[in-house]
BAROMAR-774834 format. One record per residue (C-alpha): x, y, z; residue in three letters. Coordinates in pm, whole numbers, padded with zeros to 5 digits, always signed. Layout:
<rs>
XYZALA
...
</rs>
This chain:
<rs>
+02955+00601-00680UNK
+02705+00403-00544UNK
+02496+00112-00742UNK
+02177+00241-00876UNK
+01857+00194-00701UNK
+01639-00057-00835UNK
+01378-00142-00621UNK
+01265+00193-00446UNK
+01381+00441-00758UNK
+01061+00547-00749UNK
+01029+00713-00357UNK
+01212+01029-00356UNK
+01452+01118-00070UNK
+01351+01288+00183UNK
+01409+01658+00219UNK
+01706+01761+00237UNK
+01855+01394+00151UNK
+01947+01348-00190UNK
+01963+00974-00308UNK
+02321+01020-00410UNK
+02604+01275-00266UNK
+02669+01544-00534UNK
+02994+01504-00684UNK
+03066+01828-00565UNK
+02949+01834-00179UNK
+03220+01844+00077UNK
+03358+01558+00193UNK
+03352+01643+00551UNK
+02969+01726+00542UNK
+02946+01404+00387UNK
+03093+01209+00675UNK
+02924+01450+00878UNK
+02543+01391+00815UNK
+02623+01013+00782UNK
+02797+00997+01106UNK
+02445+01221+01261UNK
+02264+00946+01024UNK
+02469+00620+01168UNK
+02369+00823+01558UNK
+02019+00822+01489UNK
+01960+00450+01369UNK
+02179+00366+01656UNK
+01959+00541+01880UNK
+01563+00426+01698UNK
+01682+00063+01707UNK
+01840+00056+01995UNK
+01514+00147+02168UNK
+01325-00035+01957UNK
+01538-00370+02074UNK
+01558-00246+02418UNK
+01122-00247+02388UNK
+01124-00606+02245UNK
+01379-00742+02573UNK
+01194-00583+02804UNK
+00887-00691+02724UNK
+01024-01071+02701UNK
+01205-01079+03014UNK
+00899-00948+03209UNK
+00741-01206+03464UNK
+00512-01425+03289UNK
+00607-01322+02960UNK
+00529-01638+02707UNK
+00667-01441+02379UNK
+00845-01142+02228UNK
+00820-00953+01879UNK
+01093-00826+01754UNK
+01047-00454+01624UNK
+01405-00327+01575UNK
+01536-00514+01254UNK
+01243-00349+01043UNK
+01334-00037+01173UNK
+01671-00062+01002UNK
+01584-00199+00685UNK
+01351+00102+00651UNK
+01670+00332+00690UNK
+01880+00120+00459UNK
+01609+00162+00192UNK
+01659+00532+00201UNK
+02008+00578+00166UNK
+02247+00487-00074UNK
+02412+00133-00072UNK
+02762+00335-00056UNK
+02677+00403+00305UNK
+02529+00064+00398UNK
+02841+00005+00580UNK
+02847+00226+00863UNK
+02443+00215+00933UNK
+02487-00179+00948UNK
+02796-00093+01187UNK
+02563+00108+01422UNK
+02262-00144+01431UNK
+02529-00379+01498UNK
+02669-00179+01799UNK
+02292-00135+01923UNK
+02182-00505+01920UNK
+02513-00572+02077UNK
+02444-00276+02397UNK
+02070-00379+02417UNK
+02172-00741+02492UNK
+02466-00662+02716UNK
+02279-00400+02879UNK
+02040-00680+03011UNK
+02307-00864+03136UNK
+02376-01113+02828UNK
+02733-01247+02819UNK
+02940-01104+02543UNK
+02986-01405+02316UNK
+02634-01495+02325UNK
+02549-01127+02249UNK
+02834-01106+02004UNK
+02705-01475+01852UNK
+02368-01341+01782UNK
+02491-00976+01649UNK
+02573-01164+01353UNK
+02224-01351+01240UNK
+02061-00994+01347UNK
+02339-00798+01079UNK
+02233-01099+00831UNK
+01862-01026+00845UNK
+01911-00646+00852UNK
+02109-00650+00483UNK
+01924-00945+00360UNK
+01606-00789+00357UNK
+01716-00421+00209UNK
+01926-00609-00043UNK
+01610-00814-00100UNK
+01366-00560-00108UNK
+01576-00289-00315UNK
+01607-00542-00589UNK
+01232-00643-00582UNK
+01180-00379-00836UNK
+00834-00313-00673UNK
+00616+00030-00811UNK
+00659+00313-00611UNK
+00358+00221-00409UNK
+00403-00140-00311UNK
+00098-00102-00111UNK
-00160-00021-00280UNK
-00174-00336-00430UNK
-00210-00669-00280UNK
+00052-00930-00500UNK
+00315-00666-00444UNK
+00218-00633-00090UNK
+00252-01024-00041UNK
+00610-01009-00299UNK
+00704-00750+00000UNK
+00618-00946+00312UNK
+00810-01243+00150UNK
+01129-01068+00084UNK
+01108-00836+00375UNK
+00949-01033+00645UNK
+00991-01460+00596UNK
+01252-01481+00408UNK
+01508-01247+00576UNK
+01447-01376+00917UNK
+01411-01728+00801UNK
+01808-01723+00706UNK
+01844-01529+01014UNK
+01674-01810+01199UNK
+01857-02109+01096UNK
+02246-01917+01130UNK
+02117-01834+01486UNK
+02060-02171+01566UNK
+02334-02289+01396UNK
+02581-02080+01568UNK
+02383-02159+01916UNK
+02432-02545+01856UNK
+02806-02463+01772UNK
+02837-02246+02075UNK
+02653-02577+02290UNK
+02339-02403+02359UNK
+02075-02632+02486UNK
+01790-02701+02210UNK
+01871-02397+01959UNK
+01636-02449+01680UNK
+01394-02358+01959UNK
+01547-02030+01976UNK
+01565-02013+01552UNK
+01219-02134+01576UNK
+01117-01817+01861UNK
+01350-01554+01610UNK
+01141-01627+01275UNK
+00849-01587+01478UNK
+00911-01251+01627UNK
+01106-01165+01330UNK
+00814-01186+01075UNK
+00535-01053+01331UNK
+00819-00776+01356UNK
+00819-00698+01040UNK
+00479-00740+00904UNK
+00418-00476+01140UNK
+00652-00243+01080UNK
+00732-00215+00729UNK
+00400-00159+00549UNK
+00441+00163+00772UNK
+00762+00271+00746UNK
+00735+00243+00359UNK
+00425+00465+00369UNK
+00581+00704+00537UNK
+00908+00715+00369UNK
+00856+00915+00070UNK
+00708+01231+00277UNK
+00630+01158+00714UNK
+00520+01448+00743UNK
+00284+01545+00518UNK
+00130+01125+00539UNK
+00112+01215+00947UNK
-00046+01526+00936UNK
-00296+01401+00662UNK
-00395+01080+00935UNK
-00428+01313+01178UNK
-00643+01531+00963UNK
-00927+01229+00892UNK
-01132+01191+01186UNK
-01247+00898+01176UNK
-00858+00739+01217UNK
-00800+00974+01549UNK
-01122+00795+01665UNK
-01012+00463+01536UNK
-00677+00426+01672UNK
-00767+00399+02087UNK
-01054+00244+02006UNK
-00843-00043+01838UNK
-00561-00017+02105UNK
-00894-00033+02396UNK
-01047-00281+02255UNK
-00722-00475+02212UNK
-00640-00470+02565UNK
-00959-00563+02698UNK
-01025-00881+02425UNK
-00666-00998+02492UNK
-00719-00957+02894UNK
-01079-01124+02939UNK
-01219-01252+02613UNK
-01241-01600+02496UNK
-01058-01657+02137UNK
-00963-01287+02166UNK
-00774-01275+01844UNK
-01091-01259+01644UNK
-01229-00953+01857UNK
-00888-00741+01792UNK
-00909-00816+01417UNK
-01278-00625+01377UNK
-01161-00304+01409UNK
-00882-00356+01184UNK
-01082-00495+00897UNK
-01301-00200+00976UNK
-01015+00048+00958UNK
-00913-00124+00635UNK
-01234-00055+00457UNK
-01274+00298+00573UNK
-00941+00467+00619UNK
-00623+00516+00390UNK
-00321+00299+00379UNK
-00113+00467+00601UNK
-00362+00514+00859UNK
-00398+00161+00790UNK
-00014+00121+00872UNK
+00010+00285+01147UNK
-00359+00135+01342UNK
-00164-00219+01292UNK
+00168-00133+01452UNK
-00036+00012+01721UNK
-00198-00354+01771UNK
+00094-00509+01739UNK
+00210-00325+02013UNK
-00082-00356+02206UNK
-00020-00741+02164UNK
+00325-00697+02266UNK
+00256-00588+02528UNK
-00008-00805+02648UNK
+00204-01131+02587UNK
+00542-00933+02783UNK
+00306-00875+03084UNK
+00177-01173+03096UNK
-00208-01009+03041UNK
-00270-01249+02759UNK
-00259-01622+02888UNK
-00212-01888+02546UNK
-00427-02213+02649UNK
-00191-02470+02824UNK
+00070-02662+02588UNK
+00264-02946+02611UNK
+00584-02851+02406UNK
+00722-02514+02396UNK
+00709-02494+02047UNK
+00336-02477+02046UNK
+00338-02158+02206UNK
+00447-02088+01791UNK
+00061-02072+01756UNK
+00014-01737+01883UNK
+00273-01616+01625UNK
+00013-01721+01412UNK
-00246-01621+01538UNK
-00089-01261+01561UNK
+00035-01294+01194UNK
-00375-01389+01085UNK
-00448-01042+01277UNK
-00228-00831+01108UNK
-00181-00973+00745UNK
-00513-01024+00618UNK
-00630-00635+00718UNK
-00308-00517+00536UNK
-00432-00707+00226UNK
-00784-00568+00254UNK
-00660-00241+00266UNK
-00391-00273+00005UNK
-00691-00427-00211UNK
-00954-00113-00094UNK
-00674+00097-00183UNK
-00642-00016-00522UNK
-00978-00023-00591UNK
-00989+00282-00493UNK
-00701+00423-00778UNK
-00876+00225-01028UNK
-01235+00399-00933UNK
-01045+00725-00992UNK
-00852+00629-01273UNK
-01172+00508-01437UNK
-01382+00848-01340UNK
-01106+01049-01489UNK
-01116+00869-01786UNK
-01492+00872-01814UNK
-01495+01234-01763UNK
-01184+01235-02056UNK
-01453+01088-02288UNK
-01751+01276-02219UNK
-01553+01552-02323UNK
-01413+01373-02614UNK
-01796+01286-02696UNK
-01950+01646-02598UNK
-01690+01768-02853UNK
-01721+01488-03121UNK
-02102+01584-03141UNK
-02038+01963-03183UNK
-01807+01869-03487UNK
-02010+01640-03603UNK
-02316+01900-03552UNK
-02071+02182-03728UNK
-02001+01991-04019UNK
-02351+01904-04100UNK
-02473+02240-04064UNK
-02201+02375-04292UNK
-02170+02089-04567UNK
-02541+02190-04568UNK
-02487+02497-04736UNK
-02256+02386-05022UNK
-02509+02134-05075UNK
-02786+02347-05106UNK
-02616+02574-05340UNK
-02534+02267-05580UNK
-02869+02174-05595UNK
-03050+02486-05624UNK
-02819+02584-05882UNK
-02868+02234-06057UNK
-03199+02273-06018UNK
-03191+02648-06214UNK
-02941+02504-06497UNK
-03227+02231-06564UNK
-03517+02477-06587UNK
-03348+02722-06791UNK
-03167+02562-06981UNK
-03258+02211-06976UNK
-03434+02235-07303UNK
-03136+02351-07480UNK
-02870+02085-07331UNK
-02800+01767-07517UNK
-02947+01447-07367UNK
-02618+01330-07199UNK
-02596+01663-07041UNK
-02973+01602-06911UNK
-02851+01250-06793UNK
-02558+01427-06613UNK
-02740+01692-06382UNK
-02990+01415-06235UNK
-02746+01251-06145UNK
-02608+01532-05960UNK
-02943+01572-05790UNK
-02976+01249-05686UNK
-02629+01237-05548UNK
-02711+01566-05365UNK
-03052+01412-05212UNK
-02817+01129-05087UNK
-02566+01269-04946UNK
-02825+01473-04778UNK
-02997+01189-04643UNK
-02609+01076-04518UNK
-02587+01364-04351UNK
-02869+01334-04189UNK
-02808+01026-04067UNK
-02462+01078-03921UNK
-02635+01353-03736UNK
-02817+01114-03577UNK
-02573+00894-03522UNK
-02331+01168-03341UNK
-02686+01265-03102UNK
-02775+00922-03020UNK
-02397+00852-02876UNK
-02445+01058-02592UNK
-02377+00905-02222UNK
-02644+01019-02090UNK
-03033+01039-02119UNK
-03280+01263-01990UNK
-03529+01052-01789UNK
-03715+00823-01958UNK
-04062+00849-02019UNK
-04369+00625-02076UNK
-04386+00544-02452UNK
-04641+00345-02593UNK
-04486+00152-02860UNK
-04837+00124-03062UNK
-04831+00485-03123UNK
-04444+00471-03218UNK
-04529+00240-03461UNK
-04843+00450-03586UNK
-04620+00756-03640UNK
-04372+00501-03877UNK
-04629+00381-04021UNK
-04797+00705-04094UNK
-04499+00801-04305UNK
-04516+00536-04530UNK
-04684+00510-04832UNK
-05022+00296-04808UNK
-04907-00001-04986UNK
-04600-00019-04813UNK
-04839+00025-04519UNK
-05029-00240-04567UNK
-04725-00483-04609UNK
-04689-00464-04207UNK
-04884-00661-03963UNK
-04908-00537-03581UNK
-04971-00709-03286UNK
-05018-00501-02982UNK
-04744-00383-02799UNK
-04648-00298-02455UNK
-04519+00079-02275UNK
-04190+00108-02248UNK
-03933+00362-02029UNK
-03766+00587-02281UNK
-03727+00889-02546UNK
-04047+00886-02802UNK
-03841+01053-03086UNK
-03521+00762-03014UNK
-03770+00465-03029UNK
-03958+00643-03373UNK
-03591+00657-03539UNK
-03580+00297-03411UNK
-03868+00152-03566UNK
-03843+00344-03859UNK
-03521+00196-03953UNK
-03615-00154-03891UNK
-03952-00141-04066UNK
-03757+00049-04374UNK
-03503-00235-04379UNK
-03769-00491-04330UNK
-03975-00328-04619UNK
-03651-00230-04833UNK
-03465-00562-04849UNK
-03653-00809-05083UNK
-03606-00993-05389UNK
-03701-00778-05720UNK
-04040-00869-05796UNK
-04157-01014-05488UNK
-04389-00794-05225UNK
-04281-00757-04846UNK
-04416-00915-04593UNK
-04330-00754-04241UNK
-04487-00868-03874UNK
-04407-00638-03584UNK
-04512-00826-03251UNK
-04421-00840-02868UNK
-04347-01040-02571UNK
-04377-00862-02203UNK
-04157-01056-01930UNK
-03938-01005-01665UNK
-03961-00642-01663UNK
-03872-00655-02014UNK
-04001-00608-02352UNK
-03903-00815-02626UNK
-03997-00676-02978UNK
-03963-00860-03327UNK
-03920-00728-03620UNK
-03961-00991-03879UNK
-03945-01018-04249UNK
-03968-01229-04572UNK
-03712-01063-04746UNK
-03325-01187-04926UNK
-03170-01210-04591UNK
-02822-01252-04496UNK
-02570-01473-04466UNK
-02427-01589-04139UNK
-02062-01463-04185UNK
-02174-01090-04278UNK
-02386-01105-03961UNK
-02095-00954-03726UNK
-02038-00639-03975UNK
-02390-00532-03969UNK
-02368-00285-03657UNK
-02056-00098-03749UNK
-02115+00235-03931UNK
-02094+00282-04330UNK
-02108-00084-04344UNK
-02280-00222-04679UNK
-02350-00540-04848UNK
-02480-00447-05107UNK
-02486-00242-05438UNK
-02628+00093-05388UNK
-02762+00066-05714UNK
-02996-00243-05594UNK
-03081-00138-05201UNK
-02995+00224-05116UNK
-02895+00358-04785UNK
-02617+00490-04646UNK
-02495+00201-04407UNK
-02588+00366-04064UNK
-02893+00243-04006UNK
-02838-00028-03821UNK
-02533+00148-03620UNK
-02792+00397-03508UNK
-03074+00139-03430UNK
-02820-00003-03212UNK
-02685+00260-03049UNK
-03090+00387-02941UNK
-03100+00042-02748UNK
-02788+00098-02596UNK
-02926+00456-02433UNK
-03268+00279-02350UNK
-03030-00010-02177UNK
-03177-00271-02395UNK
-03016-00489-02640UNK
-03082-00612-03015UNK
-02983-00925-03189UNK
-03048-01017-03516UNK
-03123-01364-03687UNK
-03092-01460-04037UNK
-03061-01709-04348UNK
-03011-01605-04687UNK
-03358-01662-04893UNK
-03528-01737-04536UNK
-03572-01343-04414UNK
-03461-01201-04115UNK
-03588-01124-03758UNK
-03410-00859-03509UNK
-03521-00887-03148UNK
-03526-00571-02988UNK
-03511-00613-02587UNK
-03639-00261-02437UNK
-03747-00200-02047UNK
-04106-00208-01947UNK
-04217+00088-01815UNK
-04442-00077-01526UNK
-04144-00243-01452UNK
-03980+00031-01222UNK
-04326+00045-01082UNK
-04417+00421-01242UNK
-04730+00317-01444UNK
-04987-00028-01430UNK
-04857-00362-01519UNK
</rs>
């Protein structure tokens, strides 16, 4: 049995292709599919090899990318390391019949059979024990962690034996020749395996969906067209053939992606076999190194972008499934909460009418401790009415959305508080005027009324409020203050005040059911405003409400 899979456990096989053989298959179907298997990758990298020696033995050819060792370490990736073996003994017996084919001598092409073998099982190994996610692309470090094990490193080893090997052999500057095979290595790669691992899991059905979007069928000759005529007559043509790619990265999936680079990369293949893209004169043959690189800046940084579009893209989805998750969590949280008020109504009512009958028919007759007993009752009932009430509020106000928001003239929100009051309470507040804002009339009343009650509610025994209510219009925005002379609060209880049922103090001294603030906070929230609130024990306290001007979206005067 085979090792386990640790890198790529995530891509299934592809159909028909388990992972592993069944303990129970044949074994002469066995060695049958993986001696068709071993005949294909013979045949894909032999023409894939037999591309890249054309293309460098062609007149005028300054360069060559080399296509075919990609190809294989796609195929290794998909089959299990048990049969490793004979698919590394068939890309060896291509490279070997592409070389000789073109008239190599058989120890050179036996020589460099060896470094090519080395790069091919370096780079599965490599990339199967990575232990990428099952969609290395579709996010940029593991993108990078990919074209370091799978497209440097592998033919960086390769590299340096092949020039080892050629200096043993007496070959005439070989780290020339190591310096030309990490080049078209890596350019090699880069282009082909962001593909072929995009298509692994299911060609098919990742072809047929590029060749469903549009805009890639339109994308792909223009790319190729526009590649051939930048590389032929444009100055600094490298930075022409990127556009489209960036372009195509932006716009199109991953795959698409994929497959629009490889095309370039062929494109530039070809162009530097035929001799249709000239590099500027050089004075050392290793310069010519510098259209590797300019090749690799083509290629690499529109796979990033996409890999990067692509994630953003999950994420975007990830993060409108979830808001959709808690609007419905919300939607149903306020029907509860709705429910539940609505029905502890009724046992409430019943308590107190019933109270209420026991005290007027028979309050006369009851002993004074009895009396003493059912008021208490009723006031309990009247405040866990009034809590009710509240977390009814509470449970509306949380809703995502608003309907949209209207002019509101904060004087007359204040008026309708006010009006509600009784007059000496009234006459504890001082007004300034105040601006229009953008929102919900009935929000911004529960607002202020809140404030102003806490403002009014919170002072020493004995000593009468004192409450100011003024404004500041800037920026668009309205700040309001709410200030008082009350006991205030110190600094370290400051960070509970927002969060719901929170008290501190005795609801025998201030009563209130510890929402208030929660709710005042969660109405600035809809309006997209804030509120802060400042405060020293003995000194009173001032909240700053922060609410959007309504001229400020240009819908009424300034």
């Amino acid at each position: 049995m085979a090792e386990p899979i640790t890198g790529f456990d995530a891509l299934p096989p592809p159909p028909g292709q388990p992972d592993e053989p069944a303990a129970d298959e044949a074994g002469p179907g066995r060695r049958l599919r993986l001696i068709w298997q071993c005949l294909l990758l013979a045949l894909g990298y032999g023409a894939a090899a037999m591309l890249s020696i054309a293309l460098s033995r062609e007149p005028g050819s300054v360069a060559n990318i080399w296509y075919a060792n990609a190809v294989a370490v796609v195929v290794l990736l998909r089959q299990p390391v048990a049969h490793w073996p004979a698919l590394l003994l068939a890309v060896g017996l291509a490279n070997v019949a592409a070389n000789r084919w073109w008239g190599d001598q058989w120890s050179t092409v036996l020589l460099l059979a060896v470094p090519n073998l080395l790069e091919v099982a370096l780079a599965a190994w490599s990339l199967r024990r990575l232990r990428l996610p099952a969609e290395p692309l579709r996010a940029p470090m593991s993108l990078l962690r990919l074209l370091l094990h799978g497209a440097f490193l592998p033919p960086l080893a390769a590299a340096v034996l092949a020039a080892v090997l050629l200096g043993w052999h007496g070959a005439r500057e070989p780290w020339l020749v190591g310096l030309t095979w990490l080049e078209g290595g890596t350019i090699g790669a880069v282009s082909v395996l962001p593909l072929g691992l995009a298509l692994a899991p299911a060609p098919w059905q990742a072809l047929g969906r590029v060749a469903n979007d549009l805009r890639a069928m339109l994308m792909l000759p223009l790319a190729v067209g526009l590649s051939l005529v930048c590389l032929a007559v444009m100055p600094y043509p490298f930075v022409y053939v990127l556009l489209p790619l960036l372009a195509a990265a932006i716009l199109l999936d991953m795959t698409a992606v994929a497959l629009l680079t490889l095309s370039v990369s062929l494109t530039i293949a070809l162009a530097l076999g035929t001799g249709v893209l000239l590099p500027p004169p050089t004075t050392a043959e290793w310069q010519l190194g510098l259209v590797y690189m300019a090749v690799a800046a083509v290629l690499v940084p529109a796979l990033l972008l996409a890999s990067a579009v692509a994630a953003w893209r999950d994420d975007h989805a990830r993060l409108l499934q979830r808001s959709e998750q808690l609007e419905r969590a919300h939607a149903g949280l306020r029907q509860f909460v709705h429910a539940a008020s609505h029905d502890l109504r009724e046992p409430l009512n019943a308590i107190t009418q019933f109270n209420a009958l026991v005290r007027d028919d028979h309050g006369g007759r009851l002993p004074p401790d009895a009396r003493d007993w059912l008021g208490r009752v009723a006031s309990e009932a009247q405040r866990m009415r009034a809590m009710l009430d509240e977390v009814l509020q509470y449970a509306q106000v949380q809703r995502l959305s608003l309907p949209p928001p209207q002019a509101v003239a904060l004087d007359t929100v204040l008026a309708e508080v006010l009006s509600a009051l009784p007059a000496a309470q009234r006459a504890a507040v001082r007004l300034s005027p105040l601006p229009v804002v953008a929102g919900q009339q009935g929000l911004l009343v529960q607002l202020f009324a809140h404030l102003v009650g806490n403002a009014l509610k919170f002072v020493a025994p004995g000593q009468a409020p004192e409450v100011s209510v003024r404004a500041l219009a800037r920026d668009g925005w309205a700040a309001v203050v709410v200030a008082d002379h009350g006991i205030g609060i110190a600094e370290a209880d400051l960070p509970r005040l927002f969060q719901p049922f929170q008290r501190l103090h005795r609801r025998a001294d201030y009563p209130g059911t510890g929402l208030g603030l929660a709710l005042c906070q969660q109405v600035v929230m809809a309006h997209g405003g804030d509120i802060t609130l400042r405060s020293r024990p003995g000194q009173g306290t001032r909240v700053l409400v922060r609410l959007p001007l309504w001229a400020a979206a240009g819908r009424g005067p300034a």
